[in-house]
PDBQT receptor file of N, H, CA, C and O in Angstrom, charges set to zero:
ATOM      1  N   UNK A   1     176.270 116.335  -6.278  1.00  0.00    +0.000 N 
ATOM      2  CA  UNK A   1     176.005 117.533  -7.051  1.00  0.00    +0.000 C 
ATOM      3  C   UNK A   1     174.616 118.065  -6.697  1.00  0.00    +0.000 C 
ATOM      4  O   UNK A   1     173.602 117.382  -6.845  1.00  0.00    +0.000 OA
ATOM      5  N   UNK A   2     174.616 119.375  -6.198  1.00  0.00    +0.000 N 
ATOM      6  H   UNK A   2     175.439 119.929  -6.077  1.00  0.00    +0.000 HD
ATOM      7  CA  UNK A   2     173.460 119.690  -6.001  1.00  0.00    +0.000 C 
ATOM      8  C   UNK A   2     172.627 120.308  -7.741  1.00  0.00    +0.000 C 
ATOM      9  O   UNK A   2     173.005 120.445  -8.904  1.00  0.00    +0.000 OA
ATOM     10  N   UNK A   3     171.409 120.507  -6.990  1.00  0.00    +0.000 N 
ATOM     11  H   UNK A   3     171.102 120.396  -6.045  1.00  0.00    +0.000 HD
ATOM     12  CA  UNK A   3     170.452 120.643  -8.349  1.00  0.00    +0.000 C 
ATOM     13  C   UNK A   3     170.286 122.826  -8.743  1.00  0.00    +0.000 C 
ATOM     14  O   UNK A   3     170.503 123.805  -8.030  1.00  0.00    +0.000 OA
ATOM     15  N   UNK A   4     170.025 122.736  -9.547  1.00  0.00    +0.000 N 
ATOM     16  H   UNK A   4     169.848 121.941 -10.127  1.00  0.00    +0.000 HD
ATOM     17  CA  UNK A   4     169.763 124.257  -9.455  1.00  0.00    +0.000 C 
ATOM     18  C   UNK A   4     168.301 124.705  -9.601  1.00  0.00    +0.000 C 
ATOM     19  O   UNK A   4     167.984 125.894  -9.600  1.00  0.00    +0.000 OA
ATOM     20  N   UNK A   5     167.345 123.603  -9.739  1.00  0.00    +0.000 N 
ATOM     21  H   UNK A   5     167.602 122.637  -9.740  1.00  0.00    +0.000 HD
ATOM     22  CA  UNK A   5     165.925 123.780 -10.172  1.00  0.00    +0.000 C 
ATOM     23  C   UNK A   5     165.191 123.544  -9.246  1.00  0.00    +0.000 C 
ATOM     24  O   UNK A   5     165.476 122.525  -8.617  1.00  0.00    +0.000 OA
ATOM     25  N   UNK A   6     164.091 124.269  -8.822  1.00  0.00    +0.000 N 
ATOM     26  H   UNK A   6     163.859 125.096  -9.333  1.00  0.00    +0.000 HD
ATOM     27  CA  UNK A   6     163.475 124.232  -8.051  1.00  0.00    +0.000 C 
ATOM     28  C   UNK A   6     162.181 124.476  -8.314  1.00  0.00    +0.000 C 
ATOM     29  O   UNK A   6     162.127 125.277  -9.247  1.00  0.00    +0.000 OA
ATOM     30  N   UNK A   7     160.503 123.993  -7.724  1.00  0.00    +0.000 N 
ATOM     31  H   UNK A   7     160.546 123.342  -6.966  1.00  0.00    +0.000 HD
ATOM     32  CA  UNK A   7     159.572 124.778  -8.008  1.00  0.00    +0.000 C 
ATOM     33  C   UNK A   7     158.814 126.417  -7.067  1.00  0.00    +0.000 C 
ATOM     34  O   UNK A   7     158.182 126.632  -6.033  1.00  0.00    +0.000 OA
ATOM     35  N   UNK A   8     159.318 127.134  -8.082  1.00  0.00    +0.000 N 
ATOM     36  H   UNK A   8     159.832 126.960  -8.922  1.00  0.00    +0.000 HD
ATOM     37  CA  UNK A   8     158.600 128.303  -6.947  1.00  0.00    +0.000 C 
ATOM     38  C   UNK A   8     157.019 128.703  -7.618  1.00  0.00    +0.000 C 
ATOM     39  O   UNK A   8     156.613 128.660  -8.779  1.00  0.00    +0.000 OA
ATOM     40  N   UNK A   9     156.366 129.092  -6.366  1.00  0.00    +0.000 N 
ATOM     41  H   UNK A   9     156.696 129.126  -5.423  1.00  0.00    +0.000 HD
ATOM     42  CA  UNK A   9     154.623 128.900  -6.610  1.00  0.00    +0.000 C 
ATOM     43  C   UNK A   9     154.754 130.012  -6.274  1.00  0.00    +0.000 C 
ATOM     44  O   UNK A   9     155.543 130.569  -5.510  1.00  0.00    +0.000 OA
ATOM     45  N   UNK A  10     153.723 130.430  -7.037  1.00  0.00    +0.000 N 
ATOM     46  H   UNK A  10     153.083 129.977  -7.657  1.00  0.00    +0.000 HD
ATOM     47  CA  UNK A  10     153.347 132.101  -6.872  1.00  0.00    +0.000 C 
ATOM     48  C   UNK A  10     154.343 133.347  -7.557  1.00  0.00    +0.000 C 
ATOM     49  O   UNK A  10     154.330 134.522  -7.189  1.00  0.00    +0.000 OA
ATOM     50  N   UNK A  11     155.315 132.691  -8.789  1.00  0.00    +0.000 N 
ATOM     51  H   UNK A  11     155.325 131.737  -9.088  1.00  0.00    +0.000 HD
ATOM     52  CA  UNK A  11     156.133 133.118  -9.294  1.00  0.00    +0.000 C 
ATOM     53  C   UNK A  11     155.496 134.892  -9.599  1.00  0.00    +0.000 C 
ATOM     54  O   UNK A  11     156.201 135.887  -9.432  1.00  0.00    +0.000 OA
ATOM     55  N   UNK A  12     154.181 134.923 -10.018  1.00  0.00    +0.000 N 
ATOM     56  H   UNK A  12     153.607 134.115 -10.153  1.00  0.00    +0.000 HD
ATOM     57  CA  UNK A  12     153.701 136.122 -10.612  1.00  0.00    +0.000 C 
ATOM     58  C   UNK A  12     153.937 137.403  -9.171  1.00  0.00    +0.000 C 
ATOM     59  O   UNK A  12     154.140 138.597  -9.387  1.00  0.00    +0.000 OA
ATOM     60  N   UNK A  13     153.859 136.880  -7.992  1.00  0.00    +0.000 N 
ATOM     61  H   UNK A  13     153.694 135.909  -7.817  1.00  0.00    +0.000 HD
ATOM     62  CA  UNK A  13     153.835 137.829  -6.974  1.00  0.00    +0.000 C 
ATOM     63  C   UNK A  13     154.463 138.422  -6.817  1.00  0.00    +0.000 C 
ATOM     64  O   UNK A  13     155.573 138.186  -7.295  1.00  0.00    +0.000 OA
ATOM     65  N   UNK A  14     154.279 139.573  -6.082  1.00  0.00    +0.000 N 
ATOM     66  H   UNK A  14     153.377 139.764  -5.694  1.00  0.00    +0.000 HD
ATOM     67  CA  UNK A  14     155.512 140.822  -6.264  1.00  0.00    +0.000 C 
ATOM     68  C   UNK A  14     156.598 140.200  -5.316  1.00  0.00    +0.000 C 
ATOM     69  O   UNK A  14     157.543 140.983  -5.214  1.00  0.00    +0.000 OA
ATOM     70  N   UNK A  15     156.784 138.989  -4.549  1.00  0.00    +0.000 N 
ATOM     71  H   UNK A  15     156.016 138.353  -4.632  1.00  0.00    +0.000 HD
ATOM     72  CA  UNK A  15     157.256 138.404  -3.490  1.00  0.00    +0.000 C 
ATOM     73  C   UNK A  15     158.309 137.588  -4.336  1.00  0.00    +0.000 C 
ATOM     74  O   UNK A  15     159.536 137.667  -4.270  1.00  0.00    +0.000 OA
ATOM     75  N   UNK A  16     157.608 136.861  -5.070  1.00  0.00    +0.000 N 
ATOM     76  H   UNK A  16     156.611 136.797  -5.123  1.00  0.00    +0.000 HD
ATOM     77  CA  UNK A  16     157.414 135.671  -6.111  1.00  0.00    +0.000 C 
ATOM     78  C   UNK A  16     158.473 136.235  -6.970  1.00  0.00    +0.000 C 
ATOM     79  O   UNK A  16     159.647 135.924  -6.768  1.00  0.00    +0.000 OA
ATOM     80  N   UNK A  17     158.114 137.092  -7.973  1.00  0.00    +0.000 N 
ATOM     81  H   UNK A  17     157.160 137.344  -8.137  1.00  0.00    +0.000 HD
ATOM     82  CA  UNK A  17     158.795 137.816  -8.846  1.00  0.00    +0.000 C 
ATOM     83  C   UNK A  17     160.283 137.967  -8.588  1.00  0.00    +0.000 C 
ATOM     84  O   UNK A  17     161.191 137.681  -9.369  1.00  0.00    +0.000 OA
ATOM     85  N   UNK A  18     160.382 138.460  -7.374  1.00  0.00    +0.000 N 
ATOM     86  H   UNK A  18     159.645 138.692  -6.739  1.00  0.00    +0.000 HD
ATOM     87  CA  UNK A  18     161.489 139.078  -7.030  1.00  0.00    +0.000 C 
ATOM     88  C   UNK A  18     162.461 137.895  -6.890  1.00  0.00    +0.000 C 
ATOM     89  O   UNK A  18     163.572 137.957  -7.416  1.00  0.00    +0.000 OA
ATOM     90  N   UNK A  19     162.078 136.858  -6.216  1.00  0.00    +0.000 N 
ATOM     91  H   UNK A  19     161.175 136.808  -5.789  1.00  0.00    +0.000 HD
ATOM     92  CA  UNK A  19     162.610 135.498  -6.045  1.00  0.00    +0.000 C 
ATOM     93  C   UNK A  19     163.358 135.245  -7.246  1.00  0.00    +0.000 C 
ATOM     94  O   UNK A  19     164.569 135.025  -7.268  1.00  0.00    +0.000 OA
ATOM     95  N   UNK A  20     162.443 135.290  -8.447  1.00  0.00    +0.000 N 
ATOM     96  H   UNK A  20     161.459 135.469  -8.429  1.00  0.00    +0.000 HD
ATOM     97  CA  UNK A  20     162.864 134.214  -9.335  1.00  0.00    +0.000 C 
ATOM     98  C   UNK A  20     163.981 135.668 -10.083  1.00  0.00    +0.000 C 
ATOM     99  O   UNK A  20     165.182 135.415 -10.186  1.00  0.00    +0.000 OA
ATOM    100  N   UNK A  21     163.666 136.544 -10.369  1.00  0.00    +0.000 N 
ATOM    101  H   UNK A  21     162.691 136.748 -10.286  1.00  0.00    +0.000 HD
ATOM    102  CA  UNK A  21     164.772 137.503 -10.825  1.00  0.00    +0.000 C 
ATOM    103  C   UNK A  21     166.118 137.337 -10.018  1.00  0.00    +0.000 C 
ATOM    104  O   UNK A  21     167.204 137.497 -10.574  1.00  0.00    +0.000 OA
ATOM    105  N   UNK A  22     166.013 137.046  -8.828  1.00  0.00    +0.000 N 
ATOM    106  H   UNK A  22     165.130 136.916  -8.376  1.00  0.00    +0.000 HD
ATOM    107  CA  UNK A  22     167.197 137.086  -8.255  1.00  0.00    +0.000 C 
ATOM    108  C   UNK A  22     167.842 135.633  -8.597  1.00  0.00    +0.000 C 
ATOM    109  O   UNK A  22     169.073 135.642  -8.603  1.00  0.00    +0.000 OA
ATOM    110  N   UNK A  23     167.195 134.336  -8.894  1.00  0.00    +0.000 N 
ATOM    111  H   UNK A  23     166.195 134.329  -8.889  1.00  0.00    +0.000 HD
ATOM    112  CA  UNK A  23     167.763 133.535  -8.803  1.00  0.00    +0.000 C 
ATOM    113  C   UNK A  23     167.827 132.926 -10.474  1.00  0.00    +0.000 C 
ATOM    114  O   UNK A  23     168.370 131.863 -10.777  1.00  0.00    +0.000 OA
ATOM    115  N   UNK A  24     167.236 133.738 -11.322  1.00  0.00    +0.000 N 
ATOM    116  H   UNK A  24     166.795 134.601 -11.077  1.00  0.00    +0.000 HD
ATOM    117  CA  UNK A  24     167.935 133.703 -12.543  1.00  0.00    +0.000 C 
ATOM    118  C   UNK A  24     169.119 134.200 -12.359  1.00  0.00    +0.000 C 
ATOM    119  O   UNK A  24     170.085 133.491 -12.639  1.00  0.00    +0.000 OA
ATOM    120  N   UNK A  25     169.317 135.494 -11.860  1.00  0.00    +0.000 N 
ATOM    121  H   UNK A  25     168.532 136.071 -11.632  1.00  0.00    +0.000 HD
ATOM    122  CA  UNK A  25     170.905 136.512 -12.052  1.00  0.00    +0.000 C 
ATOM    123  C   UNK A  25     171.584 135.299 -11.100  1.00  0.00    +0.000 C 
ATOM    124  O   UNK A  25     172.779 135.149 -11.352  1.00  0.00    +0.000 OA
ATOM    125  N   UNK A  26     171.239 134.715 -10.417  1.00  0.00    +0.000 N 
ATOM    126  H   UNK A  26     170.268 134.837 -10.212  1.00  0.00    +0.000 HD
ATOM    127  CA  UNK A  26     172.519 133.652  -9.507  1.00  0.00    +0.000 C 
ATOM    128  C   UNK A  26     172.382 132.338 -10.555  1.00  0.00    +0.000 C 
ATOM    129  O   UNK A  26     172.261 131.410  -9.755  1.00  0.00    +0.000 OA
ATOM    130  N   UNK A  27     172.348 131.902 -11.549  1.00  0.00    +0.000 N 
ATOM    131  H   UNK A  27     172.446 132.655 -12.199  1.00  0.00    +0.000 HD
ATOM    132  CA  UNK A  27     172.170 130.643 -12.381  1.00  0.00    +0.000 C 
ATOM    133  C   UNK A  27     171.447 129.830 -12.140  1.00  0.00    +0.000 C 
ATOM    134  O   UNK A  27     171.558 128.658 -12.500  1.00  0.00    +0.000 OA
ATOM    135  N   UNK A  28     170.357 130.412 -11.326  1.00  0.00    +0.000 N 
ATOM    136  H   UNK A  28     170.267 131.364 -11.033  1.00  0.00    +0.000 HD
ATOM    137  CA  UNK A  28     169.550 128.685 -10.438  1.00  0.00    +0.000 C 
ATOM    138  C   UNK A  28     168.308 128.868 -11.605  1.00  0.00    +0.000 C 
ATOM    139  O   UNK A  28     167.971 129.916 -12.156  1.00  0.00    +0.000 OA
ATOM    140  N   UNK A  29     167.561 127.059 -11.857  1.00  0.00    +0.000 N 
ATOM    141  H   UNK A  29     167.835 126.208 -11.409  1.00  0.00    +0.000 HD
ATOM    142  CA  UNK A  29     166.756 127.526 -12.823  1.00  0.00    +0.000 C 
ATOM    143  C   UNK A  29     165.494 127.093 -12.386  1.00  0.00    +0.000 C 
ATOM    144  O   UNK A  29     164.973 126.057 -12.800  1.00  0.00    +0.000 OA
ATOM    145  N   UNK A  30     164.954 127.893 -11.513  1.00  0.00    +0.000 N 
ATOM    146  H   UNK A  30     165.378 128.734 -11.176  1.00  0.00    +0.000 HD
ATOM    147  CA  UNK A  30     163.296 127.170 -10.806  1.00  0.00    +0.000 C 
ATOM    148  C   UNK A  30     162.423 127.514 -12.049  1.00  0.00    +0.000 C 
ATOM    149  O   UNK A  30     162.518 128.182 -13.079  1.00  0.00    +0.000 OA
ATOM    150  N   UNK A  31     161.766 126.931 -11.589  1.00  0.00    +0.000 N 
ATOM    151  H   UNK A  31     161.689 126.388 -10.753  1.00  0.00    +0.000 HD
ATOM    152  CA  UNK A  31     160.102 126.310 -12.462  1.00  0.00    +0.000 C 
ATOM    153  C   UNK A  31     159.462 127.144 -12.109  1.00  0.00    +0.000 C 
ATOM    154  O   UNK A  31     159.110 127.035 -10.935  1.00  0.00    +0.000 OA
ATOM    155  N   UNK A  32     158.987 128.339 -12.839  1.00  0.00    +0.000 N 
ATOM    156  H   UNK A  32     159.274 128.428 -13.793  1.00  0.00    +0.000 HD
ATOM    157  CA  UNK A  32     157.807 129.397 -12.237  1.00  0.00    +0.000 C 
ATOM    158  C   UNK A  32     156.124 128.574 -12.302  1.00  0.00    +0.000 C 
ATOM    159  O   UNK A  32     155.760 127.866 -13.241  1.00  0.00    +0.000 OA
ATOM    160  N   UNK A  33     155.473 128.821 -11.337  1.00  0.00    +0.000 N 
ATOM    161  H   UNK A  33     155.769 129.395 -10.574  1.00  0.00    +0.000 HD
ATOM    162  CA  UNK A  33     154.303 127.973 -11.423  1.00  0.00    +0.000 C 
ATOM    163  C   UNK A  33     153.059 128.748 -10.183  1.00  0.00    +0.000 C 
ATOM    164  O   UNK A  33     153.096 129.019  -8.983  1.00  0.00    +0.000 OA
ATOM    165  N   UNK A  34     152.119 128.868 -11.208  1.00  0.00    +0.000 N 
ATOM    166  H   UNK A  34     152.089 128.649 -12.183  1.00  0.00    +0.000 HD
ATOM    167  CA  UNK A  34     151.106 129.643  -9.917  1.00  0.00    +0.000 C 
ATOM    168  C   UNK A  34     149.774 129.378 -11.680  1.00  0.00    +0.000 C 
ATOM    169  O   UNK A  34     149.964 129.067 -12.855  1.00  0.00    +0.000 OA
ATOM    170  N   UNK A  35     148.695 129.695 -10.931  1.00  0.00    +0.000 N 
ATOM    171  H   UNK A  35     148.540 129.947  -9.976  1.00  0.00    +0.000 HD
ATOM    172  CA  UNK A  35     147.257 129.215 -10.940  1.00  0.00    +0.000 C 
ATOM    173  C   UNK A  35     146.790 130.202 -12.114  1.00  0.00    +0.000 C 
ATOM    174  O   UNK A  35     145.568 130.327 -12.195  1.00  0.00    +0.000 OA
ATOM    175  N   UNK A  36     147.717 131.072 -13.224  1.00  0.00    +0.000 N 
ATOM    176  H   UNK A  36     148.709 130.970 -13.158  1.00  0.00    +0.000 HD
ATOM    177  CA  UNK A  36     147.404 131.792 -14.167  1.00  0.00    +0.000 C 
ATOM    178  C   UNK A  36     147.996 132.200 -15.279  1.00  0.00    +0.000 C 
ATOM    179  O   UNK A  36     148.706 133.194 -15.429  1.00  0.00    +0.000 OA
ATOM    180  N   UNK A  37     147.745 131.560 -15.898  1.00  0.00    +0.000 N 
ATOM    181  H   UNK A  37     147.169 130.752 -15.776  1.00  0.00    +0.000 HD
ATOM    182  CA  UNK A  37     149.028 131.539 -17.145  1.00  0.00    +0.000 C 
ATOM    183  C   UNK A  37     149.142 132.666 -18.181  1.00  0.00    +0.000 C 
ATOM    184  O   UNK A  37     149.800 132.725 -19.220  1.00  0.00    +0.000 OA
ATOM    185  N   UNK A  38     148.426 133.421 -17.679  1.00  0.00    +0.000 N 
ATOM    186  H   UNK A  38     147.892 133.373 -16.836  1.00  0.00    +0.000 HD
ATOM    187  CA  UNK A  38     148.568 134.766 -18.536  1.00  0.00    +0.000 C 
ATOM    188  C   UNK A  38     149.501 136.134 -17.570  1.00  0.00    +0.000 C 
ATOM    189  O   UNK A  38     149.758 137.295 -17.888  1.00  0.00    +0.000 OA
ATOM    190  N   UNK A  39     149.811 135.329 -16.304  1.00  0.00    +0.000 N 
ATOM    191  H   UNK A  39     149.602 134.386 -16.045  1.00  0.00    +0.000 HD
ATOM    192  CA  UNK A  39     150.440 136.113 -15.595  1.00  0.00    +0.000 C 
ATOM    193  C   UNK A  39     152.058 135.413 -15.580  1.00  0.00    +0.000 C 
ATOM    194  O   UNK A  39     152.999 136.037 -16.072  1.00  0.00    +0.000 OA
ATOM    195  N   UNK A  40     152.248 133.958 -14.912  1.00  0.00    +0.000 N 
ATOM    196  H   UNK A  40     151.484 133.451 -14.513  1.00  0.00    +0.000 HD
ATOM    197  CA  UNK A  40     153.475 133.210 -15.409  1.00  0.00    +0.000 C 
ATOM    198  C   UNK A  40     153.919 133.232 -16.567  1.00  0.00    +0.000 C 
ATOM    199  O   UNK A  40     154.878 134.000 -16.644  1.00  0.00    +0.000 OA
ATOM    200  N   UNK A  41     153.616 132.645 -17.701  1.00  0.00    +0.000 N 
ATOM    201  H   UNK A  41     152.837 132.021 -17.639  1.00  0.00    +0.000 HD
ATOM    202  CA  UNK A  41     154.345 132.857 -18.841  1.00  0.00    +0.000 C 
ATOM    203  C   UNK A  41     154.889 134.334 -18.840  1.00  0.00    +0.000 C 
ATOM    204  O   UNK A  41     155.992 134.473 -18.310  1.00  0.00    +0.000 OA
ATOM    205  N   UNK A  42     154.219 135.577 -19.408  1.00  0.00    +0.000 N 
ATOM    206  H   UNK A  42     153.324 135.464 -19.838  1.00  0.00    +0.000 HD
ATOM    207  CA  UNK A  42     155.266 136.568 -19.745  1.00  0.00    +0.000 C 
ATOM    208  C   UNK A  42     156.407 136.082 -18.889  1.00  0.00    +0.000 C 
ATOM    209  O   UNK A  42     157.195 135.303 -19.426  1.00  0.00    +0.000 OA
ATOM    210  N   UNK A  43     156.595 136.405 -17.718  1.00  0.00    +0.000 N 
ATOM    211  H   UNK A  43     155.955 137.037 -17.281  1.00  0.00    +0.000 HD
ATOM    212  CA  UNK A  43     157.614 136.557 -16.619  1.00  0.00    +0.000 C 
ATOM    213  C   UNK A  43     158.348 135.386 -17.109  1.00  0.00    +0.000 C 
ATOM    214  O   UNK A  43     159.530 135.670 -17.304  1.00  0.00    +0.000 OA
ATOM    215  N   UNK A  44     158.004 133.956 -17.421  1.00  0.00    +0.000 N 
ATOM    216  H   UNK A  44     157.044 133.725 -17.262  1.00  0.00    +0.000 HD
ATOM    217  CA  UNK A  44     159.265 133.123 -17.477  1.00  0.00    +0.000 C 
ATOM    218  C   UNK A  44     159.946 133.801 -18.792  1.00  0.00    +0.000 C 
ATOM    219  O   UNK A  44     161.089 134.254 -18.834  1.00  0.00    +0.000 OA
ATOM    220  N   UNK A  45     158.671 133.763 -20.229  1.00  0.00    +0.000 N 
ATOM    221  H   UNK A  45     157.743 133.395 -20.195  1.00  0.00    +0.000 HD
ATOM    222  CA  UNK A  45     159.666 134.213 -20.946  1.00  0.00    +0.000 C 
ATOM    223  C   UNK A  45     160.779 135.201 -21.297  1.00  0.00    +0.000 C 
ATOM    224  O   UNK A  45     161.548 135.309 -22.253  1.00  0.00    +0.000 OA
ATOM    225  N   UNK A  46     160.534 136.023 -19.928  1.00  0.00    +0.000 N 
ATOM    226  H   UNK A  46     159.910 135.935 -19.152  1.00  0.00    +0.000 HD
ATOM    227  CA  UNK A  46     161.289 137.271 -19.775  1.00  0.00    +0.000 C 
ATOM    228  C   UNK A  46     162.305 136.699 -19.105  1.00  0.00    +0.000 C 
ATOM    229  O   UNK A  46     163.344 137.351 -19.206  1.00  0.00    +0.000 OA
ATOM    230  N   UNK A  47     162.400 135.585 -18.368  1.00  0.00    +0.000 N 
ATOM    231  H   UNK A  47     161.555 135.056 -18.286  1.00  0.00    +0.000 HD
ATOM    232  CA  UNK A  47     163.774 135.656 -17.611  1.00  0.00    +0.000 C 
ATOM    233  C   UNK A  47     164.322 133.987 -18.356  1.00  0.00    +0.000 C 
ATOM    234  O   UNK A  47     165.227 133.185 -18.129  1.00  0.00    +0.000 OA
ATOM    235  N   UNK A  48     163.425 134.071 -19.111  1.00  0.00    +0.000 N 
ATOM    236  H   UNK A  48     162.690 134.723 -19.296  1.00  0.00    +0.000 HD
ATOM    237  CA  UNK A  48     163.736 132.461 -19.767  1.00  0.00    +0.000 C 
ATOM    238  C   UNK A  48     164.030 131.107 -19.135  1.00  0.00    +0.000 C 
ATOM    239  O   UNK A  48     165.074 130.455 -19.140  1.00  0.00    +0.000 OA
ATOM    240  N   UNK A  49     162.552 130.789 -18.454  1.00  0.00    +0.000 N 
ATOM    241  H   UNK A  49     161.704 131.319 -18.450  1.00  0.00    +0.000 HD
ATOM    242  CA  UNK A  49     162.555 129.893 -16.957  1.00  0.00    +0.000 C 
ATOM    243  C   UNK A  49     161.422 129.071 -17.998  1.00  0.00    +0.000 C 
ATOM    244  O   UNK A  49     160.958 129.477 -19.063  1.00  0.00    +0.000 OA
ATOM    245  N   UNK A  50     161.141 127.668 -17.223  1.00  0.00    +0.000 N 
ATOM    246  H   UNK A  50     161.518 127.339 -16.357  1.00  0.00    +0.000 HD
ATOM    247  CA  UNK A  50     160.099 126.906 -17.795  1.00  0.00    +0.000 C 
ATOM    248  C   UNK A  50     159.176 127.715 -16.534  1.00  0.00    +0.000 C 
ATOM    249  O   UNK A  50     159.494 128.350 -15.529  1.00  0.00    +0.000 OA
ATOM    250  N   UNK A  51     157.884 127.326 -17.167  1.00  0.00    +0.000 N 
ATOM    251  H   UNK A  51     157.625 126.810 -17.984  1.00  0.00    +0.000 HD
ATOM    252  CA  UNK A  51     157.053 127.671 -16.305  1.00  0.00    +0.000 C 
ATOM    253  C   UNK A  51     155.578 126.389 -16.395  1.00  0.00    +0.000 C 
ATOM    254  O   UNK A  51     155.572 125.663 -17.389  1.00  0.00    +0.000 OA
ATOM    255  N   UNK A  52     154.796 126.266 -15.676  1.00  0.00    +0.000 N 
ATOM    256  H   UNK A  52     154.801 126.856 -14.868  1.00  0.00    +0.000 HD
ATOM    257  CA  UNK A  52     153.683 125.346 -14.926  1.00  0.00    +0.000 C 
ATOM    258  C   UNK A  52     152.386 126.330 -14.412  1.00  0.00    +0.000 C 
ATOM    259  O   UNK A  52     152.433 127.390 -13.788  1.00  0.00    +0.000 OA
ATOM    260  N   UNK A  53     151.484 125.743 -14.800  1.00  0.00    +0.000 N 
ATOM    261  H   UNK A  53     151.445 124.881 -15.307  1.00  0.00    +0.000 HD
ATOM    262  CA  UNK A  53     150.175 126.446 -14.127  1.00  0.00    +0.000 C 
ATOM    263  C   UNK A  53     149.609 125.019 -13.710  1.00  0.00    +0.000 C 
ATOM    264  O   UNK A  53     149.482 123.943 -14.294  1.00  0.00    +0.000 OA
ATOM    265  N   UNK A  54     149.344 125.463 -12.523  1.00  0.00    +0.000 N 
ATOM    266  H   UNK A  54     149.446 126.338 -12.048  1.00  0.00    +0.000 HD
ATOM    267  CA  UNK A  54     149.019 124.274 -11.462  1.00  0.00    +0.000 C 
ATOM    268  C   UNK A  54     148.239 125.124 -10.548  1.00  0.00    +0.000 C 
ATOM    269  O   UNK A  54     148.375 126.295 -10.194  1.00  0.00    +0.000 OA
ATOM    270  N   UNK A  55     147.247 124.058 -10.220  1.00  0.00    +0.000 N 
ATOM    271  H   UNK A  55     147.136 123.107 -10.508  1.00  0.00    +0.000 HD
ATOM    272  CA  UNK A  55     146.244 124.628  -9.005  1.00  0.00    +0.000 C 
ATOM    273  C   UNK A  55     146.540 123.936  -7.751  1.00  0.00    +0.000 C 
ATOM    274  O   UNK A  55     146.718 122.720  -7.817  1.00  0.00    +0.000 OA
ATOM    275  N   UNK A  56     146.621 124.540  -6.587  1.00  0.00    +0.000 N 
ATOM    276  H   UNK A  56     146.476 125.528  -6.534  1.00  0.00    +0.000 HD
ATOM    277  CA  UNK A  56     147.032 123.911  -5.609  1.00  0.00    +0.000 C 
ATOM    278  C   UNK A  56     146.576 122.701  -4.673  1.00  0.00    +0.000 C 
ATOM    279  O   UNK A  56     147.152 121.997  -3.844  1.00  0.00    +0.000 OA
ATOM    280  N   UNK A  57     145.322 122.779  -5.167  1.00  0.00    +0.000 N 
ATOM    281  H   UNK A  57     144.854 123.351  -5.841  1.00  0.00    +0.000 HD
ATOM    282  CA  UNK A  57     144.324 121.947  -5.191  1.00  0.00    +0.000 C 
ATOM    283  C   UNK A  57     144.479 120.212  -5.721  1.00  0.00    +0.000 C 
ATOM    284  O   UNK A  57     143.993 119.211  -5.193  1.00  0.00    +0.000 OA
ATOM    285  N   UNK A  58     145.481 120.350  -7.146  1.00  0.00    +0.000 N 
ATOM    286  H   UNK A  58     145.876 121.162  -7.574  1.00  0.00    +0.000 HD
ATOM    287  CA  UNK A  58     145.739 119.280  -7.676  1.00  0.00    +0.000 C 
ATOM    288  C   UNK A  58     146.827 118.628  -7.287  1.00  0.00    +0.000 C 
ATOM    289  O   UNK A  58     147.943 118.924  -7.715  1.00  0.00    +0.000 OA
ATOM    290  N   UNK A  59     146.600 117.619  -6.387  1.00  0.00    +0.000 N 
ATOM    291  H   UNK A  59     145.693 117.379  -6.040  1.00  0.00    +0.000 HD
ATOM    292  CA  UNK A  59     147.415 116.758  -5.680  1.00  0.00    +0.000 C 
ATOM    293  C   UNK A  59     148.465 116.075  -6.791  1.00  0.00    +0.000 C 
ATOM    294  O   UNK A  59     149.686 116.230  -6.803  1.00  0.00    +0.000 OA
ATOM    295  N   UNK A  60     147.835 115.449  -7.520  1.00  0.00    +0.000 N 
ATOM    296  H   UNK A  60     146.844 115.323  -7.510  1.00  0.00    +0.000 HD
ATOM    297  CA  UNK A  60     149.100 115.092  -8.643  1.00  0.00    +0.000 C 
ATOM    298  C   UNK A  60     149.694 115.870  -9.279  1.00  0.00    +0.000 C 
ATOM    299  O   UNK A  60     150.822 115.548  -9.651  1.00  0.00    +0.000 OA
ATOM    300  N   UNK A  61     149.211 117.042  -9.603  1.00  0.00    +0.000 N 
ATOM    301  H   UNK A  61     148.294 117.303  -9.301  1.00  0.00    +0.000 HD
ATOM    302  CA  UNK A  61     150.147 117.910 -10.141  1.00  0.00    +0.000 C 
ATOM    303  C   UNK A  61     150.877 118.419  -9.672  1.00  0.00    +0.000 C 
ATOM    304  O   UNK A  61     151.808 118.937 -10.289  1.00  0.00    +0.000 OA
ATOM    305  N   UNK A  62     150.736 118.474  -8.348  1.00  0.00    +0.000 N 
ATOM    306  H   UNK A  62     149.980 118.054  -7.846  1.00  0.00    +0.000 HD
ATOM    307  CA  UNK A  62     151.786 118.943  -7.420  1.00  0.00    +0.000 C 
ATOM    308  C   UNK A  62     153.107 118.088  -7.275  1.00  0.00    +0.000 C 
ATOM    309  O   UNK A  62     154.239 118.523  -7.483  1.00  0.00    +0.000 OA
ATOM    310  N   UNK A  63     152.808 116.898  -6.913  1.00  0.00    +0.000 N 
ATOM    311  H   UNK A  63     151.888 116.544  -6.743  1.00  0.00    +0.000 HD
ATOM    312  CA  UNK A  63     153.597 115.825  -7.063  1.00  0.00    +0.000 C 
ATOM    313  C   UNK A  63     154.299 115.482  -8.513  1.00  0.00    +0.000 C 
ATOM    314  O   UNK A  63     155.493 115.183  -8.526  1.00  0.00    +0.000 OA
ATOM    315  N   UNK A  64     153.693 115.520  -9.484  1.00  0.00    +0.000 N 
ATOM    316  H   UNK A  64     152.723 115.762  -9.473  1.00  0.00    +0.000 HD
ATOM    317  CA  UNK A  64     154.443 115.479 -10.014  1.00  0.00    +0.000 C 
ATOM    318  C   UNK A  64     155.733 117.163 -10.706  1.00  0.00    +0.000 C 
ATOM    319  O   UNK A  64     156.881 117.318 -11.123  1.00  0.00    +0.000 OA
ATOM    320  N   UNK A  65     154.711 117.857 -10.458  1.00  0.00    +0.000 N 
ATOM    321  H   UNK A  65     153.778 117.731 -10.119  1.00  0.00    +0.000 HD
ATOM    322  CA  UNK A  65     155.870 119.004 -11.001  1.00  0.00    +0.000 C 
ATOM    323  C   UNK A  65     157.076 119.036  -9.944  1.00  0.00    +0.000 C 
ATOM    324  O   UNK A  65     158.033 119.789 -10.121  1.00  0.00    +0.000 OA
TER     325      UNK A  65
């Protein structure tokens, strides 16, 4: 069984954005996650995604999200 969750970084980007809109409307449920949480949150709670603020910098947090 494959998984439907994934982490996408840089969810807030106009790149980013577009990603995760498209892959809410397909049922997949990635993890929005980028370095500003006043920009991630709205957007997950708009498409109703978990979301992560992580710096890229942080090796364990990377690993573990």
């Amino acid at each position: 069984m494959r998984s439907s969750t994934f982490l996408l970084y840089g969810a807030n980007g106009y790149t980013g954005e577009l990603i995760a809109r498209h892959a809410a409307e397909y049922g997949l449920k990635p993890i929005l996650a980028g370095r500003r949480k006043e920009m991630i949150e709205p957007l997950a709670g708009k498409l109703g995604l978990p979301w992560l603020v992580i710096d890229l910098n942080d090796k364990a947090a990377l690993v573990s999200a």
